[in-house]
C-alpha positions as a printed Julia matrix, in Angstrom:
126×3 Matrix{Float64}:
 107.63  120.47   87.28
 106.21  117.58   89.51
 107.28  115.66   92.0
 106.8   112.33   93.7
 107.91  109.67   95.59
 107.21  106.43   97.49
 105.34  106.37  100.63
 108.43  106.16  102.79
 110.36  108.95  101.16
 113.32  106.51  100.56
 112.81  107.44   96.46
 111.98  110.67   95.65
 111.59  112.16   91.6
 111.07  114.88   89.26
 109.37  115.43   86.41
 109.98  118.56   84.07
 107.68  118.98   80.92
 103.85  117.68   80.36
 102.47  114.54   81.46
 100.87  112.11   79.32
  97.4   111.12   80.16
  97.52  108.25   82.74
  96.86  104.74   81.28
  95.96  101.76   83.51
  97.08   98.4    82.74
  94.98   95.2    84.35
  97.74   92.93   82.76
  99.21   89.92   85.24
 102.58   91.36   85.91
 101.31   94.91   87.15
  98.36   93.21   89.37
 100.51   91.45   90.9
 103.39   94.68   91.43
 100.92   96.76   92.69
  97.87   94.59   94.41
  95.31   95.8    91.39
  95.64   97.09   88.06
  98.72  100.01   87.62
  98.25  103.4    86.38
 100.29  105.26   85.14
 101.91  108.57   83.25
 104.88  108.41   80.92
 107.53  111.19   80.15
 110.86  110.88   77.89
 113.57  109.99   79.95
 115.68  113.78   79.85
 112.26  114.99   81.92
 112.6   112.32   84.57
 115.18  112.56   87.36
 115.74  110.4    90.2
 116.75  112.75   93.28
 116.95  110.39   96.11
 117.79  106.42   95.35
 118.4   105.37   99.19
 115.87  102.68   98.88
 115.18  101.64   94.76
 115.73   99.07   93.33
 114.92   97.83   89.78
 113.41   94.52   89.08
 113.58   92.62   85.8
 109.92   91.83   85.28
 110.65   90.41   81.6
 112.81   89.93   79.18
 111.5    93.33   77.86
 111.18   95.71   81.02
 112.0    96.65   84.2
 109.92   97.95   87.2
 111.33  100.14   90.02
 110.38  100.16   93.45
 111.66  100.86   97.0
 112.75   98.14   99.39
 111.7   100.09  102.28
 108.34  100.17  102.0
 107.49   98.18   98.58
 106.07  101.14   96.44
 106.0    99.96   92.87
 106.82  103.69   91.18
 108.59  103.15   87.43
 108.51  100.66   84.87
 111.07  101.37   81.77
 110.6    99.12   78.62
 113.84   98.15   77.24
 115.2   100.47   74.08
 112.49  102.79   74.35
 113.42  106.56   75.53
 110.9   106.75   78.37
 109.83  105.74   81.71
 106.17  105.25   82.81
 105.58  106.52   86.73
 103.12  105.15   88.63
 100.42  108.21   88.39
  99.51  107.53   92.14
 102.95  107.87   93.43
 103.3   112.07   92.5
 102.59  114.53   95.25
  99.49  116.99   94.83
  97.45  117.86   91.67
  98.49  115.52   88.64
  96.5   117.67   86.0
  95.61  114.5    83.58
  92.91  112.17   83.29
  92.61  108.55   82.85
  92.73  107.78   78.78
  92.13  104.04   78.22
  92.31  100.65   79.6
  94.82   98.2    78.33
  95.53   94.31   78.78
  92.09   94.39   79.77
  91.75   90.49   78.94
  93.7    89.6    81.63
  91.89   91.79   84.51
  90.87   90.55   87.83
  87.54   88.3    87.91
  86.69   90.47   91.27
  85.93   93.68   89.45
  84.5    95.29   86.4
  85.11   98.12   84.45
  82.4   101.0    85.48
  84.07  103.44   82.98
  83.21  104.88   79.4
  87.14  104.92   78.66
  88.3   103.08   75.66
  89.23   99.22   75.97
  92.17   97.36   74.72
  92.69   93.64   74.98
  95.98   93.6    75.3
């Protein structure tokens, strides 16, 4: 099992069963959730629980997903496309040892100007 949560504590989470390998996504929406491009691991939804809600709140990024995140302290934690069985959580947001790796690079079209990517991982567009 692993856990997580924002940085306040307001939203806490487990996770039961493996984690995918973290994927980080440079597209507009998550740059501008989290500050920089968004990482994150993905399990099916019966291996996610919420355990403490006293500050999330979900936000309709598009007509095709959500994104959680706590009011307290703005942590952007889960996005959940609509009619798919899963939840992505933002890989920085579990506590201790993750045990995965970064596997690829997506919406890599639309990345910041200010940085490049130093990495060997594979590249998708979009």
């Amino acid at each position: 099992m692993h856990k997580g949560s924002c940085q306040c504590g307001a939203v806490t989470y487990e996770l039961d069963g493996p984690l995918r390998p973290s994927v980080a996504c440079h597209c507009f929406q998550c740059r501008k959730t989290s500050g920089h491009y968004w990482s994150a691991t993905q399990v099916p939804n019966d291996q996610f629980r919420i355990t403490k809600d006293d500050g999330l709140k979900w936000f309709r990024s598009s007509d095709a997903a959500r994104r959680g995140f706590c009011t307290g302290c703005g942590s952007s934690l889960f996005w959940q496309h609509d009619g798919e069985d899963a939840t992505s959580i933002g890989t920085g947001t579990l506590d201790g040892a993750t045990g995965i790796e970064t596997a690829k690079h997506i919406y890599v079209a639309d990345k910041g100007d200010y940085y490049e990517l130093a990495d060997d991982l594979p590249q998708r567009e979009q």
